[in-house]
Backbone atoms as SQL, in Angstrom:
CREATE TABLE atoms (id INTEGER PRIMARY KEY, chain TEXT, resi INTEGER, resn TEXT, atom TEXT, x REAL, y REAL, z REAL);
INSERT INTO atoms VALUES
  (1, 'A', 1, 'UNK', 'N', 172.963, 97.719, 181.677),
  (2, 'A', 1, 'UNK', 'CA', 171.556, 97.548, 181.990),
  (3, 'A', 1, 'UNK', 'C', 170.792, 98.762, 181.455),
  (4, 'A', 2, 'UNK', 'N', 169.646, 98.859, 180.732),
  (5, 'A', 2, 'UNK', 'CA', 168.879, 99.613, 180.453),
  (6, 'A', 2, 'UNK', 'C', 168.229, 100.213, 181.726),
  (7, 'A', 3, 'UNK', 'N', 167.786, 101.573, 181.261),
  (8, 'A', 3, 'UNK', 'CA', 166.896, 102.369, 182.107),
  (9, 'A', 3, 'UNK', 'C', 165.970, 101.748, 182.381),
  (10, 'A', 4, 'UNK', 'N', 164.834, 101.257, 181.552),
  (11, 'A', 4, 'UNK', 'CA', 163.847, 100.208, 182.178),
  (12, 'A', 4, 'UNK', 'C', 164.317, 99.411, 183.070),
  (13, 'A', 5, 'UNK', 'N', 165.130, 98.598, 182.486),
  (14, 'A', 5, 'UNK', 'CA', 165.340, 97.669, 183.933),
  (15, 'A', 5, 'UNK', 'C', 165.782, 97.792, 185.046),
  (16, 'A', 6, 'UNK', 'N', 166.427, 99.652, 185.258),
  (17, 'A', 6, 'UNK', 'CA', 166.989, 99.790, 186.641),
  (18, 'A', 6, 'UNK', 'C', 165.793, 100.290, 186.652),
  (19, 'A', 7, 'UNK', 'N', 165.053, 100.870, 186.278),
  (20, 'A', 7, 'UNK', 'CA', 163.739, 101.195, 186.955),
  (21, 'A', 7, 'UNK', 'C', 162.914, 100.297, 187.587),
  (22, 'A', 8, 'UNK', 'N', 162.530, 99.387, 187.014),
  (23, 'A', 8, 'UNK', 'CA', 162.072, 98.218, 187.816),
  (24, 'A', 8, 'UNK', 'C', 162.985, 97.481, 188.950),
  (25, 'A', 9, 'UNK', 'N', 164.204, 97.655, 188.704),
  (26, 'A', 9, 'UNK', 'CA', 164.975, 97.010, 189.683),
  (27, 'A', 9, 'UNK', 'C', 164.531, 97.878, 190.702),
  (28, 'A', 10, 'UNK', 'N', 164.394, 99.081, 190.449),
  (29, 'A', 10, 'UNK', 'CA', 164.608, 100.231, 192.339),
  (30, 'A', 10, 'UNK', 'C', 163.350, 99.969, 192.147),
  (31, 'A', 11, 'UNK', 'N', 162.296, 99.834, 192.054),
  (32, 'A', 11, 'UNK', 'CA', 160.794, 99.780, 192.522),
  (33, 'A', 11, 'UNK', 'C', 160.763, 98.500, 193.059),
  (34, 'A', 12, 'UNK', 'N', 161.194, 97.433, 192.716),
  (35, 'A', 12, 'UNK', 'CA', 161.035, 96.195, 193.492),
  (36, 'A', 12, 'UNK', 'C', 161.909, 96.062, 194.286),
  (37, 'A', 13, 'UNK', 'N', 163.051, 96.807, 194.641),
  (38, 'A', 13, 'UNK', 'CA', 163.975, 97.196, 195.831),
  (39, 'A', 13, 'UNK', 'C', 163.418, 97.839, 196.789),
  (40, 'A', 14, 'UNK', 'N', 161.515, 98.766, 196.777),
  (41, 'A', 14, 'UNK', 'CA', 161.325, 99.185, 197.382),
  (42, 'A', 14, 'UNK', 'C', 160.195, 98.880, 197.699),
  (43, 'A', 15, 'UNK', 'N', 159.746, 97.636, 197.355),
  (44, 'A', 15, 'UNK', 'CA', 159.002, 96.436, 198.051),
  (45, 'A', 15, 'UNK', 'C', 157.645, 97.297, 197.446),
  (46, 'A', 16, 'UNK', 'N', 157.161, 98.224, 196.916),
  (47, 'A', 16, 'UNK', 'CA', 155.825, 98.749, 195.765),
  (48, 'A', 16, 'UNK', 'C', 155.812, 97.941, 194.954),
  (49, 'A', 17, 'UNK', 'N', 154.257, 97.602, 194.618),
  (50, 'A', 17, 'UNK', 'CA', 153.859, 97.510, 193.818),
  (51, 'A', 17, 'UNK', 'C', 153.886, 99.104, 192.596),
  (52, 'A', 18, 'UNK', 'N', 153.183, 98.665, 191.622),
  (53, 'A', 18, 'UNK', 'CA', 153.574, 99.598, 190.483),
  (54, 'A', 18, 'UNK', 'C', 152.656, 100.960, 191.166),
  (55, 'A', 19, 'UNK', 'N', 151.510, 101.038, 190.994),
  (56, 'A', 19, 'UNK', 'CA', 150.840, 101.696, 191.454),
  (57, 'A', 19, 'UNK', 'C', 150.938, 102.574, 192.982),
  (58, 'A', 20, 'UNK', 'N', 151.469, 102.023, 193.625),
  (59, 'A', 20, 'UNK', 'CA', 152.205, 102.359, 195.062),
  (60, 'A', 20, 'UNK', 'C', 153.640, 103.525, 194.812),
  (61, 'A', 21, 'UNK', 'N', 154.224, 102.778, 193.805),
  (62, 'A', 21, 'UNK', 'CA', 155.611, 103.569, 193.678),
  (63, 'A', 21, 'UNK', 'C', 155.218, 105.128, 192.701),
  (64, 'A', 22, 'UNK', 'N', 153.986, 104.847, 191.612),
  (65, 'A', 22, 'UNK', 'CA', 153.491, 106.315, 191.314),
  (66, 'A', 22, 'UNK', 'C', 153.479, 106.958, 192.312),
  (67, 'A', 23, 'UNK', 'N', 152.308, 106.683, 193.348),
  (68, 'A', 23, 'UNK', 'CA', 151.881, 108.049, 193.988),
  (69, 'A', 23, 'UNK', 'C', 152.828, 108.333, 195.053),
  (70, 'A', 24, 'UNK', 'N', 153.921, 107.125, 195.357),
  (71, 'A', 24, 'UNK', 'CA', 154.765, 107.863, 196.189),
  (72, 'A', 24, 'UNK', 'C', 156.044, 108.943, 195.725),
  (73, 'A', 25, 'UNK', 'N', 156.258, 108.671, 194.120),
  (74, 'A', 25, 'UNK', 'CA', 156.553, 109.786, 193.196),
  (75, 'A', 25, 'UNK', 'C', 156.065, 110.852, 192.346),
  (76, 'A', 26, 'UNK', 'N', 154.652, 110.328, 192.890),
  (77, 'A', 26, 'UNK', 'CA', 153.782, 111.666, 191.964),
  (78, 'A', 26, 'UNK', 'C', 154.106, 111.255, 189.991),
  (79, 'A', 27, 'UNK', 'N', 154.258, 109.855, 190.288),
  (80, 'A', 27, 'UNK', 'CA', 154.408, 110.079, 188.417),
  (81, 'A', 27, 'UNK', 'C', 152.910, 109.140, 188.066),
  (82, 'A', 28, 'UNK', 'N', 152.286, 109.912, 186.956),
  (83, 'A', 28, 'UNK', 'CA', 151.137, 109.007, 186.516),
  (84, 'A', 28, 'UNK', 'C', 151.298, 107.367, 185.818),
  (85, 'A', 29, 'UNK', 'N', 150.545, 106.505, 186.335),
  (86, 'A', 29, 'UNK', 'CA', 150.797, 105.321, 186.331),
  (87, 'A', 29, 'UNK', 'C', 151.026, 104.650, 184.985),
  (88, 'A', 30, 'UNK', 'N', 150.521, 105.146, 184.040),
  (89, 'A', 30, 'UNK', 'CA', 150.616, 105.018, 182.782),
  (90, 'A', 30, 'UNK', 'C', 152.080, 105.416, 182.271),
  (91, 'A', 31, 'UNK', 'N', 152.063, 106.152, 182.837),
  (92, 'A', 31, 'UNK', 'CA', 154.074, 106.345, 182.240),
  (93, 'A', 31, 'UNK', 'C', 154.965, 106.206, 182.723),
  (94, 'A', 32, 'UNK', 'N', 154.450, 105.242, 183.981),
  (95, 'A', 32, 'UNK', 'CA', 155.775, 104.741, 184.439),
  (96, 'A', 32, 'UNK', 'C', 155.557, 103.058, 184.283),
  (97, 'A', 33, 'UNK', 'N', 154.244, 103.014, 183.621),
  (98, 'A', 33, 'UNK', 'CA', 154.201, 101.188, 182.930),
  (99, 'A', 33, 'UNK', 'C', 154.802, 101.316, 181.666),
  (100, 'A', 34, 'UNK', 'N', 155.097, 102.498, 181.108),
  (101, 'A', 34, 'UNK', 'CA', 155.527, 102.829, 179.638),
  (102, 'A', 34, 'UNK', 'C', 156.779, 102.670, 179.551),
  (103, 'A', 35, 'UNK', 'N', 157.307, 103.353, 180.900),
  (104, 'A', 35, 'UNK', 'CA', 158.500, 103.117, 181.045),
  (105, 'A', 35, 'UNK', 'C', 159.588, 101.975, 181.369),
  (106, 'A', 36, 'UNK', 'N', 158.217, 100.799, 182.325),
  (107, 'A', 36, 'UNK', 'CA', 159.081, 99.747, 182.346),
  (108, 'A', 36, 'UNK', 'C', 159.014, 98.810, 181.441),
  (109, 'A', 37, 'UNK', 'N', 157.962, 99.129, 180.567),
  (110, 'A', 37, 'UNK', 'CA', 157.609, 98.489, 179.350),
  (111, 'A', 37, 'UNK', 'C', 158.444, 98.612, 177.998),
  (112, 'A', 38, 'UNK', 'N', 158.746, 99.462, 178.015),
  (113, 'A', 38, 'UNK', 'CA', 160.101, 100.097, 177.090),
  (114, 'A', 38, 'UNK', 'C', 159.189, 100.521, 175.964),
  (115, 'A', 39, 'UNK', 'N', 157.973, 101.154, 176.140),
  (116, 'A', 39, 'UNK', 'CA', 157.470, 102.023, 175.205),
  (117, 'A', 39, 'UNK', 'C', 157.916, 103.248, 174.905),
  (118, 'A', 40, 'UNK', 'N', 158.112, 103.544, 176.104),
  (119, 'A', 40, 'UNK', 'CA', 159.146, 105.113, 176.623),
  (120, 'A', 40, 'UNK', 'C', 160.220, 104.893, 177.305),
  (121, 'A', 41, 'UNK', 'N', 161.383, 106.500, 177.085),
  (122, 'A', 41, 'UNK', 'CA', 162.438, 106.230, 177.523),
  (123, 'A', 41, 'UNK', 'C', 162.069, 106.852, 179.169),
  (124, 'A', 42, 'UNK', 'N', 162.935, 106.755, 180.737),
  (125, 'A', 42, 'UNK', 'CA', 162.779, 107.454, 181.287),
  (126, 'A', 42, 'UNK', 'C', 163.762, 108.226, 180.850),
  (127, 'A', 43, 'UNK', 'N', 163.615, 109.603, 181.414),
  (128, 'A', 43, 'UNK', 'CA', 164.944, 110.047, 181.353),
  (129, 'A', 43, 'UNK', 'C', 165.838, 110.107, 182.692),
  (130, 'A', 44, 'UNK', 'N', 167.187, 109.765, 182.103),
  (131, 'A', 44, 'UNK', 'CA', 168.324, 109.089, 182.942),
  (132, 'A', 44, 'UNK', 'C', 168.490, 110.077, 184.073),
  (133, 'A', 45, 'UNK', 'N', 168.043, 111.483, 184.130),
  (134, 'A', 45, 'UNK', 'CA', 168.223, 112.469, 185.531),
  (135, 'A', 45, 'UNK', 'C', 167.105, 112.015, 185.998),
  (136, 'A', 46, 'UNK', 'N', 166.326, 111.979, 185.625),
  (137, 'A', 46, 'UNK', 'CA', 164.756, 111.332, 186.558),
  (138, 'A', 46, 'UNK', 'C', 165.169, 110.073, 187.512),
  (139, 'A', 47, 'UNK', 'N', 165.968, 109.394, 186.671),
  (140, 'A', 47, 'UNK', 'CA', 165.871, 107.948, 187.452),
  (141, 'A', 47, 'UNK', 'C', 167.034, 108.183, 188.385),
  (142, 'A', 48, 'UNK', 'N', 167.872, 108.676, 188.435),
  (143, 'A', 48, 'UNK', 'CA', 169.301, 109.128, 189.115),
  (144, 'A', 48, 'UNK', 'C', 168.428, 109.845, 190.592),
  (145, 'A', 49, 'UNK', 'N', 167.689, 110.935, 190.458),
  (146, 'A', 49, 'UNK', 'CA', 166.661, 111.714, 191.480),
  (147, 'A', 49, 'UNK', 'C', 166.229, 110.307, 192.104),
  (148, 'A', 50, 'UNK', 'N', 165.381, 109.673, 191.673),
  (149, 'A', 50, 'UNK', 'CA', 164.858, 108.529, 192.384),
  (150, 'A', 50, 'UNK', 'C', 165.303, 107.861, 193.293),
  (151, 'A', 51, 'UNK', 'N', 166.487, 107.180, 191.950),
  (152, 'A', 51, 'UNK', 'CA', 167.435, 106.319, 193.193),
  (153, 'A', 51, 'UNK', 'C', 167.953, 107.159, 194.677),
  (154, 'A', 52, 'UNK', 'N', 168.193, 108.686, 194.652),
  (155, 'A', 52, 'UNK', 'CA', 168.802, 109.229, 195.372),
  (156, 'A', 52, 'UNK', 'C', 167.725, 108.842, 196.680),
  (157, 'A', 53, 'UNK', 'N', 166.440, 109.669, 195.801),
  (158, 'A', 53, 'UNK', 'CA', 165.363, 109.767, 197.374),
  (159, 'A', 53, 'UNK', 'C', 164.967, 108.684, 197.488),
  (160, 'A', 54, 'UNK', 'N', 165.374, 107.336, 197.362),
  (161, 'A', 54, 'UNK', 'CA', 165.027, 106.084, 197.904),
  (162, 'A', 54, 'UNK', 'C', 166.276, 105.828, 199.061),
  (163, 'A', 55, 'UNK', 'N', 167.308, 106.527, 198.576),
  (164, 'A', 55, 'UNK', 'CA', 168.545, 105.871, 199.484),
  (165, 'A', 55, 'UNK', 'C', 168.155, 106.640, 200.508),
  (166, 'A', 56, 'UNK', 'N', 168.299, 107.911, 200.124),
  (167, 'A', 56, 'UNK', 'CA', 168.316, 108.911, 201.891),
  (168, 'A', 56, 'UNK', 'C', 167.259, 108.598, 202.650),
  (169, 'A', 57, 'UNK', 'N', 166.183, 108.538, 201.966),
  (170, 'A', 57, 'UNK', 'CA', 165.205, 108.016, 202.830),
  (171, 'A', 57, 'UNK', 'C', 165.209, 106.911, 203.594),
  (172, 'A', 58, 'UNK', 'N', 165.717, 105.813, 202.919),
  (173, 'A', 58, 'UNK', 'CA', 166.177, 104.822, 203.681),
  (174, 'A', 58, 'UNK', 'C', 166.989, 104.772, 204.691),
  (175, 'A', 59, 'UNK', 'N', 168.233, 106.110, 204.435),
  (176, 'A', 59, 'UNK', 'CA', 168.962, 106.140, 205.581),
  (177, 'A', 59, 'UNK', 'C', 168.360, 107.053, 206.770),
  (178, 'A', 60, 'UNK', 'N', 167.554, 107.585, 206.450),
  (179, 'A', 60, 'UNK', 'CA', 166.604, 109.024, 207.213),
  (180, 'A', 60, 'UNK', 'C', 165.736, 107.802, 208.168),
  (181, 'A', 61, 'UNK', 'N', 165.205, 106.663, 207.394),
  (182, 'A', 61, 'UNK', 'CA', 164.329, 105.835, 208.421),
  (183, 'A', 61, 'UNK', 'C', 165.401, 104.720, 209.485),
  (184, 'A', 62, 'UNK', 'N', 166.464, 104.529, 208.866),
  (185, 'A', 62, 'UNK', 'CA', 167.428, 103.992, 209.758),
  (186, 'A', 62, 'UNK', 'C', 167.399, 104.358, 210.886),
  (187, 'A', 63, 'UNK', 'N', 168.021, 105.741, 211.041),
  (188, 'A', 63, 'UNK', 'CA', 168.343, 106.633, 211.711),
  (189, 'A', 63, 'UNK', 'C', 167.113, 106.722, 212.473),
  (190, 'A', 64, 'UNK', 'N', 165.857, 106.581, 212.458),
  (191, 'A', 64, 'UNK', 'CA', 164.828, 106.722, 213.414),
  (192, 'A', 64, 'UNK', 'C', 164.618, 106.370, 213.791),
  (193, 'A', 65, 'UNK', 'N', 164.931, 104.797, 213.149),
  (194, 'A', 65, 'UNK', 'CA', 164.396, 102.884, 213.552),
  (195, 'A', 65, 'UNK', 'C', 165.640, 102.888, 215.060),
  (196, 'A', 66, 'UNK', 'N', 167.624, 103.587, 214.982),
  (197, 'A', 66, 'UNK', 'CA', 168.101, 103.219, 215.357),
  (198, 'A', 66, 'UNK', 'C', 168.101, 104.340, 217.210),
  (199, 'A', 67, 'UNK', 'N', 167.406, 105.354, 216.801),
  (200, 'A', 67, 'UNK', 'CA', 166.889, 106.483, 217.690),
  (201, 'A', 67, 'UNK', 'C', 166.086, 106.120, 218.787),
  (202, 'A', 68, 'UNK', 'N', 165.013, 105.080, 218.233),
  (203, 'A', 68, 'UNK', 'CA', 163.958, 104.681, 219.126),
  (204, 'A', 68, 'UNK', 'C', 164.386, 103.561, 219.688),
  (205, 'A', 69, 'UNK', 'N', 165.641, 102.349, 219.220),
  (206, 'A', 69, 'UNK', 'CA', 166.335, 101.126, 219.989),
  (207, 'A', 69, 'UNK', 'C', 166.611, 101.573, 221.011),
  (208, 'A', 70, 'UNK', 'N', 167.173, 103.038, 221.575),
  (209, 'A', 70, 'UNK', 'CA', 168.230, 103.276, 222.515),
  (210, 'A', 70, 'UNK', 'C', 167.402, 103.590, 223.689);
């Protein structure tokens, strides 16, 4: 799978729209349509960082969701 397309795969894994997933990464919107556009490459440590702080975070909100059940 290309970088574009795991890029778009983890942004629509994280229920953003395009514009949503910039500012929650601080990347300007234009280059990350470039990127899923395959005008530009991302680069592959960028997208690796991403995926990371999508997971922990996810497990960081688990963990809060499963804090407040008890």
């Amino acid at each position: 799978m290309e970088a574009r397309e795991e890029l778009k795969k983890l942004r629509e894994s994280t229920g953003m729209n395009r514009k949503e997933f910039c500012e929650y990464f601080e990347i300007p919107y234009m280059t990350e349509t470039d990127w899923e556009l395959g005008n530009r490459r991302v680069p592959p440590y960028l997208l690796r960082l991403m995926e990371y702080k999508v997971r922990i975070e996810r497990l960081a909100d688990k963990k809060t969701q499963d804090n407040s059940e008890e």
